[in-house]
C-alpha positions in Angstrom: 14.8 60.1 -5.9 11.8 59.2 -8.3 14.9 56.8 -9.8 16.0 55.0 -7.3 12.1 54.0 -5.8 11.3 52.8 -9.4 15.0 50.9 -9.4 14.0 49.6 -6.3 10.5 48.6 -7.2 11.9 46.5 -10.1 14.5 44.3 -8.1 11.5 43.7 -5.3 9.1 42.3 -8.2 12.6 40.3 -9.7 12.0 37.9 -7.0 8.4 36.7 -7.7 8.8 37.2 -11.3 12.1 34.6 -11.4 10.1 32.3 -9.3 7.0 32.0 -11.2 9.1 31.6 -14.3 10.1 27.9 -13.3 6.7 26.7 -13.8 5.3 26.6 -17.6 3.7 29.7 -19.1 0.1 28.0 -20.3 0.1 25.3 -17.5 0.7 21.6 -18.2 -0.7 20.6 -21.1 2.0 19.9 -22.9 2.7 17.6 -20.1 -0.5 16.3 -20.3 -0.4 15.4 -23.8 3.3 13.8 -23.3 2.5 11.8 -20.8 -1.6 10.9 -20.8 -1.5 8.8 -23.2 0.6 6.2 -21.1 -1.9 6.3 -18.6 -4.4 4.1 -18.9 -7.6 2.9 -17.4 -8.2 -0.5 -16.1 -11.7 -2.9 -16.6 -11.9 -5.9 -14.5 -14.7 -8.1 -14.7 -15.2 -11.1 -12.1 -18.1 -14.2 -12.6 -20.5 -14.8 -9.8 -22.4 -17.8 -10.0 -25.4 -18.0 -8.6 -26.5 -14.3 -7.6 -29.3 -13.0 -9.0 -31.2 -9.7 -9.5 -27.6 -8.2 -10.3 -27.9 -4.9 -12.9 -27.5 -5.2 -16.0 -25.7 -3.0 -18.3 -28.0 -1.4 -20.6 -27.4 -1.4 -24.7 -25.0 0.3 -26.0 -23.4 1.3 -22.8 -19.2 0.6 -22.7 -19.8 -1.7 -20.2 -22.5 -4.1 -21.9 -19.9 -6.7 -23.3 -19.6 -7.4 -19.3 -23.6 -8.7 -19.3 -23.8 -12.5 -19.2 -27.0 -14.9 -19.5 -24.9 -17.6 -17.8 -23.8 -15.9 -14.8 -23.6 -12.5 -13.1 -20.6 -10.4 -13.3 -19.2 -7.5 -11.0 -17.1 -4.6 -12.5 -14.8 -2.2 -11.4 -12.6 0.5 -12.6 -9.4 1.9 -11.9 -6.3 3.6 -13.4 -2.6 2.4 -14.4 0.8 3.1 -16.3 2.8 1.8 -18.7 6.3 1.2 -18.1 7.6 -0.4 -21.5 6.6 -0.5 -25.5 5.8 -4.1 -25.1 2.8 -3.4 -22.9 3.9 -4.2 -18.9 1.3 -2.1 -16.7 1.7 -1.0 -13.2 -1.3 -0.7 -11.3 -2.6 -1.6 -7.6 -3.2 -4.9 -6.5 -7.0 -4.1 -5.1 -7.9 -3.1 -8.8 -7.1 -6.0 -10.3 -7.7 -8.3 -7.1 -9.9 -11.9 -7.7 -10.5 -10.3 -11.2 -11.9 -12.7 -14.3 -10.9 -10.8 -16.9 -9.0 -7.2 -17.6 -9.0 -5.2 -20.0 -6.5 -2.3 -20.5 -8.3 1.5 -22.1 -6.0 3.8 -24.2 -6.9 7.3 -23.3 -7.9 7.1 -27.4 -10.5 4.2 -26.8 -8.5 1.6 -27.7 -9.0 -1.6 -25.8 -6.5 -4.4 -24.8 -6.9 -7.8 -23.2 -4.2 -7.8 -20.1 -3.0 -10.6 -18.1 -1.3 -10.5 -14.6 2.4 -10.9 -14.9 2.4 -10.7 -11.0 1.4 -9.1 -7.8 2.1 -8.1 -3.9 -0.7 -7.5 -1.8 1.8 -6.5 0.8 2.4 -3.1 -1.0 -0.9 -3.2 -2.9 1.2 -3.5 -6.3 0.4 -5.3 -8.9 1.6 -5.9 -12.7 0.0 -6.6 -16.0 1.0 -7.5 -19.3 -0.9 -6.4 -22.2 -1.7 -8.6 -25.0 -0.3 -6.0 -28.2 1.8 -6.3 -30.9 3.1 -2.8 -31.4 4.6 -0.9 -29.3 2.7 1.4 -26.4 3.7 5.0 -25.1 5.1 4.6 -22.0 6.7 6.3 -19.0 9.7 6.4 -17.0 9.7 5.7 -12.9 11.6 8.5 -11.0 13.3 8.6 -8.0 10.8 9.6 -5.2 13.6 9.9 -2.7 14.3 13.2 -4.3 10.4 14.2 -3.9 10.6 17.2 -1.3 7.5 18.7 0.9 6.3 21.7 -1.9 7.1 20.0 -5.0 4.9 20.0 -7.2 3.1 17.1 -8.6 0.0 15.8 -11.2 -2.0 13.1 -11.0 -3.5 11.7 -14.3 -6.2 8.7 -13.8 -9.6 7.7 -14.6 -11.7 9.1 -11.2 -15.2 7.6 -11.1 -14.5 5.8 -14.4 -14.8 9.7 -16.4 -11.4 8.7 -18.3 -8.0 10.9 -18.8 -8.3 13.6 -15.3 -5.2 15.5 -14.5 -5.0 17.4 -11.1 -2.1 19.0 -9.9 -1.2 20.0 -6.4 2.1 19.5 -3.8 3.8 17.1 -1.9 2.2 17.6 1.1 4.6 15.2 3.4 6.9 12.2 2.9 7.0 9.1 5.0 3.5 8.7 5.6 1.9 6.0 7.7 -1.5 5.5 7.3 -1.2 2.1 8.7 -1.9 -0.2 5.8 0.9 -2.7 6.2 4.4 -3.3 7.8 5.6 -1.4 4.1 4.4 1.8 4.7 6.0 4.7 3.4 3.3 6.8 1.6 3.9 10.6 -0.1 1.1 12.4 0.8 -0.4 14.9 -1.6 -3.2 17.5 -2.2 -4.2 16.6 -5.8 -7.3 15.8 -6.3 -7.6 12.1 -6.2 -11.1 10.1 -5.5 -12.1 6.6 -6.3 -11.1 5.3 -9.8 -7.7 6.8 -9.7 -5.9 3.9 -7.5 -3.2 2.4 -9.6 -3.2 5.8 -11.5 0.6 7.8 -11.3 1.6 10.4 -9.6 4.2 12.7 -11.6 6.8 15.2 -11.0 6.9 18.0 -13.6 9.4 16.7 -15.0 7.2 13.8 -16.3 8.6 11.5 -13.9 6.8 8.7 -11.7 7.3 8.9 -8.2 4.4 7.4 -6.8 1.4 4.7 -7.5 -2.2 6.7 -6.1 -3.3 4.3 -3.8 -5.7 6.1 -1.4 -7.2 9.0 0.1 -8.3 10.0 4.1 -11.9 11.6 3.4 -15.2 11.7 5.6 -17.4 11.6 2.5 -15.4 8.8 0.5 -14.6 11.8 -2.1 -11.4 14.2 -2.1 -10.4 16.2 0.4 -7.0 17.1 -0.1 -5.1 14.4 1.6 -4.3 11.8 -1.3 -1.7 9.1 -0.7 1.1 7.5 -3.2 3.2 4.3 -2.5 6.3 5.7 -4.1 8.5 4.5 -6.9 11.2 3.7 -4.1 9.2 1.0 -2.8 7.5 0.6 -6.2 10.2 -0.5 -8.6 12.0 -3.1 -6.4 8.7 -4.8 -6.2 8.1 -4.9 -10.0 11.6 -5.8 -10.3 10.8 -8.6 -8.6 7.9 -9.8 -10.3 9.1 -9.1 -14.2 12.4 -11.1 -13.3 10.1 -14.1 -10.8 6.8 -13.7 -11.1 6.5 -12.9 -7.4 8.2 -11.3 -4.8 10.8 -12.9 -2.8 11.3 -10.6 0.4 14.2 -10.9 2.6 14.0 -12.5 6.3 15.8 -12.0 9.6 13.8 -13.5 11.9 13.3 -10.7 14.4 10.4 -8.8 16.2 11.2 -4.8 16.5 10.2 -1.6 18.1 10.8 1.8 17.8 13.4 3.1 19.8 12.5 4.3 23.4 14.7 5.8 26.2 14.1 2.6 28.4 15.4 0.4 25.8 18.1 2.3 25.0 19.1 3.5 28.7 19.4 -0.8 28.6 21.6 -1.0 25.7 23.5 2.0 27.3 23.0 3.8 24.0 22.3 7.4 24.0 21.6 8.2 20.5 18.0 8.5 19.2 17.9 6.5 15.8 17.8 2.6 15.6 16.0 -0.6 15.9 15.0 -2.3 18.7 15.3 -6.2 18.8 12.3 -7.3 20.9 12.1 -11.0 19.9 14.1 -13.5 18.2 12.5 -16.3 16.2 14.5 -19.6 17.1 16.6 -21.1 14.1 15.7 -18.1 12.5 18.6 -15.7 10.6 19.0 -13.7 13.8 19.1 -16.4 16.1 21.5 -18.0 13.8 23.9 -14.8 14.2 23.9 -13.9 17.5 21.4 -11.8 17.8 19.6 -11.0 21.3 16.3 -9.2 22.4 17.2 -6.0 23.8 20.4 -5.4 20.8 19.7 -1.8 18.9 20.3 -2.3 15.4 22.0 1.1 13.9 23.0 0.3 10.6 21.9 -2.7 7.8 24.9 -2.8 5.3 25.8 0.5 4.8 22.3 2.2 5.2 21.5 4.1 8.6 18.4 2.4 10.4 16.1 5.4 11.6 13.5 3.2 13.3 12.2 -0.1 12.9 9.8 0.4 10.0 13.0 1.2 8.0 14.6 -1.9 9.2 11.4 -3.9 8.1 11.7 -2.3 4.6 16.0 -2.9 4.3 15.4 -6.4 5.3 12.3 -7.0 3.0 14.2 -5.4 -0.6 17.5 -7.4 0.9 18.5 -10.3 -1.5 17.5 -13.3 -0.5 21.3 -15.7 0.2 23.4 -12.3 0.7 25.0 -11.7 3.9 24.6 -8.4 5.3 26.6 -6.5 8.1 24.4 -4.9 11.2 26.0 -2.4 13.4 24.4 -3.2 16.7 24.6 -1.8 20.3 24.7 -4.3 23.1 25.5 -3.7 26.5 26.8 -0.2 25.6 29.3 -2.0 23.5 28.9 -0.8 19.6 30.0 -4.6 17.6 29.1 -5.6 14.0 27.5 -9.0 13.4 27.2 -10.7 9.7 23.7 -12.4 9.5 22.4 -14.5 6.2 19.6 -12.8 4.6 16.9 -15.7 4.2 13.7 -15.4 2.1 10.5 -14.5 4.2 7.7 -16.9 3.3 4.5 -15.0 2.9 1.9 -17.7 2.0 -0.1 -17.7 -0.9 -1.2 -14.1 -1.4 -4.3 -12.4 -2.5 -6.5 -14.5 -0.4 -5.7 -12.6 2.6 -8.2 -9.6 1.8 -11.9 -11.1 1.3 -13.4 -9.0 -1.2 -17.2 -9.4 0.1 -19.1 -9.1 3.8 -20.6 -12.7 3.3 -19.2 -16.2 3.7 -15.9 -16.3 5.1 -13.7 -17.5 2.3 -11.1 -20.4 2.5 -7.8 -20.5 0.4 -7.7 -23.0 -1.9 -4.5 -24.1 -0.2 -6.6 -25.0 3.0 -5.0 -21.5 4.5 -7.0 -19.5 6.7 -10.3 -17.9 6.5 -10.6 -14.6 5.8 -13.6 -11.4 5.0 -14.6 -8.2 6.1 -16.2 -6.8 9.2 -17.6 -3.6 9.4 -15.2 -2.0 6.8 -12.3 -4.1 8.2 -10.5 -7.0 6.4 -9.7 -9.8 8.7 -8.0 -13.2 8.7 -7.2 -16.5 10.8 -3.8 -16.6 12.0 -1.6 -18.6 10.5 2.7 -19.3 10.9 3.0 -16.7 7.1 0.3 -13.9 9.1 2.3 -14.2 12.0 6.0 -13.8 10.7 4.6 -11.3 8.7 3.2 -8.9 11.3 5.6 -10.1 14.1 2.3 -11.7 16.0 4.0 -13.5 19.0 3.0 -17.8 19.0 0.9 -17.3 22.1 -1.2 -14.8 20.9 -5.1 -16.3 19.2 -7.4 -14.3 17.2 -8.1 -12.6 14.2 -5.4 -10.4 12.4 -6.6 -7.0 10.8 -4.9 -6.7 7.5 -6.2 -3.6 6.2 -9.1 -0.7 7.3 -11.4 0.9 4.4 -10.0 4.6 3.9 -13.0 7.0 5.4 -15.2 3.9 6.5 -17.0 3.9 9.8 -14.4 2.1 11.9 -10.9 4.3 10.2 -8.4 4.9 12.7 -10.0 2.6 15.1 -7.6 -0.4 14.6 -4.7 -0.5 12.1 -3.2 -3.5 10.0 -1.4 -6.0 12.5 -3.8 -5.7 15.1 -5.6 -9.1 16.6 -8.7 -9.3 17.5 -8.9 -11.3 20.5 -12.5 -11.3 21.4 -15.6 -9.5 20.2 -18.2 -8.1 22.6 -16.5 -9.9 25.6 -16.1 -13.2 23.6 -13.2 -15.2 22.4 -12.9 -15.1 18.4 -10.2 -16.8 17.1 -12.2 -18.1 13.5 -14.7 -16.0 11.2 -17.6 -17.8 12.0 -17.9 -16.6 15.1 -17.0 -13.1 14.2 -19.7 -13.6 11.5 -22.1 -14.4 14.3 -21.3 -11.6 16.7 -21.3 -9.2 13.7 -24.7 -10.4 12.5 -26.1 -9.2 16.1 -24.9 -6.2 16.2 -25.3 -5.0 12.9 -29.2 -5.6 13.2 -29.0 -2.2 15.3 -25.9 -1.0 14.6 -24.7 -1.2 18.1 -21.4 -0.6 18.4 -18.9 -3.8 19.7 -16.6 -3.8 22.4 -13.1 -5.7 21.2 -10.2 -6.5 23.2 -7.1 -6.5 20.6 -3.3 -7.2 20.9 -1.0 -4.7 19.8 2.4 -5.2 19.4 2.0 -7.6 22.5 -0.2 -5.1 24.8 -4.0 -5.6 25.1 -6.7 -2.4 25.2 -10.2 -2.7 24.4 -11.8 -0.6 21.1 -15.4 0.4 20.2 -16.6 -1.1 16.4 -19.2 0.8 14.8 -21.4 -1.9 13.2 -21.5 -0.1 9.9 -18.7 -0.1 7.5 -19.1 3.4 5.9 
């Protein structure tokens, strides 16, 4: 009998044992040291002219080549990857954003000059070049489709400028949407990632990228546990793009959709509960050009499965631009297949959109619309790219939201693709006037009624007049 409970003692503790045994003995340094030195941390540097009473560096300090006698300079740091031994870095847009210069940190203190090759503020992506002339360690993207809830996964980046951190944690849940653009599709972690690490990869343990670190949900601006990754499914297409181009060149259909409801589809006499709903068709656009009607469920793109309309946004956005493409629709309870031309969506000139200050509203050199921040929240004047882009009917006047600081004041308040039809009880369709209703209540940090348009139904929000 002694037997048998000591036989059965060893097959109970076989379990654990055979499970712990697929993760490495002494942790992940040898991971670390594989893969760390690919990662890199990012300098930018951008000339103010006229400000004074800035800080300066002091002597000696890494960061004193960024004094100037001539004119003031802002810094900033943040993290990045390279993909190829002739230098091509992957990073986020906001790190390198309205940058002067940008310099590219080895993990062993070596320093390279880097240019942009290209950038998409849609997905926050952006891509460098480094100026070298031998080759760079460098890592490989992944397939983050693969990624499942409990994997686990290390983040390697430069938080709060310190250099060369790894954290490890899980994949805490797939498909996020934090509401930071039409293109979102975030992993969500539980490594430790804070401010510095944006840009900065997030790996699988095999040494694979699956996701860029592009922001966190925190009340105090540091980690909490709830880290968020663009993944390398939205990632590579988009740097495809701008190693081949130069830019991204998104497809177009030249529809407004929704997420399926039982009222639309009880109209479609469709009683499944994945799809598209058409709510709009843009005149002479690809749709219109094909047939398509408000009210049709899209079911399929090609030979991809449409779960809702965010994943129809993202099919028709990575589509090549001049292919035609075959939608399975429902209509009328009728299931039919219609061939529609995949245009090329025209988004403007980018990087304007997001005004880095809380100042002057800024104009585009272009003579596009003004945008700047309010309170935490980056705004801009309507214009015909703004409103293709977030599906803002012709009708509608006001200020688009494009994007709302992570853990500042006003987070979860409004979301990206909201319009801000009037502050405190007034009409605001131009920054200047938001500037001035802003000034008033920031004094006392009153808090502002605003009536906003969402997805083509009005309700009324309360702004803290703070941004953090």
């Amino acid at each position: 009998m002694r037997a048998f409970f000591a036989s059965l003692a060893l097959v109970l503790l076989a379990g654990p044992a055979l499970a712990q045994s697929r993760l490495p003995a002494a942790g992940f340094a040898d991971l670390n040291e594989r893969l760390s030195p690919a990662v890199v941390n990012i300098a930018t540097s951008q000339r103010v002219e006229g400000v004074d009473d800035l800080p300066r560096f002091p002597p000696g300090s890494p960061l004193e080549r960024f004094n100037s006698d001539e004119q003031a300079q802002i810094t900033s740091l943040g993290s990045g990857f390279i993909i190829s031994a002739d230098g091509i870095v992957v990073t986020n847009n906001h790190v390198i954003e309205s940058a002067d210069a940008i310099e590219v940190i080895l993990q062993n203190g070596r320093r390279y000059e880097a240019i942009v090759v290209g950038r998409d503020p849609a997905t926050d992506i952006a891509v460098l070049r480094m100026q070298v002339r031998e080759p760079m360690p460098f890592v490989e993207m992944g397939d983050s489709d693969t990624a499942r809830v409990g994997d686990i996964v290390l983040a390697i980046g430069n938080p709060f400028g310190l250099g060369g951190s790894l954290s490890v944690g899980v994949v805490s849940a797939r498909n996020r949407n934090i509401d930071a653009g039409r293109y979102d599709d975030f992993i969500q972690t539980d490594a430790a990632i804070n401010r510095g690490n944006s840009g900065g990869p997030l790996f699988n343990t095999d040494g694979e990228v699956i996701g860029v670190n592009t922001a966190i949900l925190s009340p105090t601006g540091t980690s909490v546990g709830i880290g968020f990754a663009t993944p390398t499914s939205i990632v590579r297409p988009v740097v495809d793009q701008i190693l081949r181009y130069g830019e991204i060149r998104r497809g177009w259909l030249g529809v407004r959709l929704a997420n399926l409801n039982a009222a639309a589809a009880e109209r479609a006499g469709y009683r499944g509960e994945s799809g598209a709903v058409v709510t709009r068709v843009t005149p002479g656009g690809p749709a219109a050009t094909a047939g398509l009607r408000p009210g049709d469920i899209v079911l399929k793109f090609g030979e991809r499965d449409v779960t809702d309309s965010r994943s129809l946004t993202r099919m028709v956005g990575e589509a090549q631009v001049g292919s035609e493409v075959v939608l399975e629709i429902v209509r009328e309870g009728r299931r039919m297949n219609v061939n529609v031309a995949i245009e090329r969506l025209e988004e403007g000139e980018p990087g304007r959109r997001v005004a880095e200050g809380e100042d002057t509203p800024e104009r585009r050199n272009d003579g596009g619309p003004r945008g700047g921040r309010i309170f935490g929240i980056a705004l801009s004047e309507l214009d015909a790219s703004l409103r293709e882009e977030f599906q803002i009917e012709p009708d509608v006047q006001g200020l688009v939201v494009l994007a709302v600081d992570v853990g500042g004041a006003n987070e979860g308040v409004l979301r990206a693709g909201d319009v801000i039809e009037q502050m405190a009880f007034q009409d605001t369709d131009n920054m200047i006037a938001a500037r001035a209703i802003a000034g008033e209540a920031a004094v006392g940090e009153h808090n502002v009624v605003v009536r906003i348009n969402r997805e083509g139904q009005r309700t009324f929000r309360r702004l803290r007049a703070r941004s953090s």
